[in-house]
N, C-alpha and C positions, 0 to 999 in steps of 0.2 A: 958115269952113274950120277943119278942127281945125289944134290948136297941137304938132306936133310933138314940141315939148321936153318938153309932159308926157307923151309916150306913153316907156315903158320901152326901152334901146336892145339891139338885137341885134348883137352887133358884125361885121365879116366882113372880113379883110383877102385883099386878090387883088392885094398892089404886085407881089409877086414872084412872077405867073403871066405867060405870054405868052397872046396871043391868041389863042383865042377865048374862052381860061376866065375871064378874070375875068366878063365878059358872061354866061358858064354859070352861075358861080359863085352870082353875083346872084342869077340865075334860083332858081335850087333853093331859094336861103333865101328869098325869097320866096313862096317855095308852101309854104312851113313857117311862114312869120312869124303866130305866135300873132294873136289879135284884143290892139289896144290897144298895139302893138308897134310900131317903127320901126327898119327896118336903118340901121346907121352901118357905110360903107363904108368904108374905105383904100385907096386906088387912087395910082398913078403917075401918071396922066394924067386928063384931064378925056373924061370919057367919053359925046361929044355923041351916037353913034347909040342909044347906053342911055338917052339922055335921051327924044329921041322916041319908043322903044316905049314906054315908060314914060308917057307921054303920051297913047298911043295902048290904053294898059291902064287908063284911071282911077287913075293913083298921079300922087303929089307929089312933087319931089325938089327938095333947093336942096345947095347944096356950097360948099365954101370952097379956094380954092389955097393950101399954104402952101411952104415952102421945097423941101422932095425930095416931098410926095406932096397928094394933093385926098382931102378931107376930103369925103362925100358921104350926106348924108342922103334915106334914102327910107320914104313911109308913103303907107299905102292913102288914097285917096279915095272917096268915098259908092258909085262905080259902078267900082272897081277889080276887076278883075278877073284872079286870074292864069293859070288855061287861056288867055285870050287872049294872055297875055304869053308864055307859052310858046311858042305854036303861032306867034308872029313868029317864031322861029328851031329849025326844025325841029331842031335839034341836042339841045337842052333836052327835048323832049317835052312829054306833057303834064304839070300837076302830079298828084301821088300823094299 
């Protein structure tokens, strides 16, 4: 599996959006995330149902808790896919 930390980070912070954006948020830069690239999220809370489409798109995530927010790394895997990841929440669309 590739190694995360050497891919280059895209930053995106969503602490201080309410729901459902940060989930949107994701979304979109991830259908932008250059090849070799890894989004680093900031988020409020640990964000379990982003974890399974994520799962269910071919991508990797691991994350870390710290005092006021979750640290949340995400990058492609060999069969990621983000039209799928999109079309889990109709709200996103597809990617452009």
């Amino acid at each position: 599996m590739l190694d995360p930390d050497r891919l280059d980070a895209i930053e995106l912070d969503v602490s201080e959006l309410e729901p459902p954006e940060p989930l949107l948020e994701v979304f979109k830069a991830l259908c932008q995330l250059p090849a070799g690239h890894r989004l680093q999220v900031t988020h409020r809370r640990i964000p379990y149902p982003l974890f399974e489409m994520l799962a269910l798109s071919g991508y990797h995530h691991r994350y870390e808790q710290q005092l006021q927010q979750v640290l949340i790394q995400i990058w492609p895997g060999d069969s990621a896919d983000p039209d799928a990841l999109a079309r889990l929440v109709s709200a996103a669309g597809p990617c452009e």
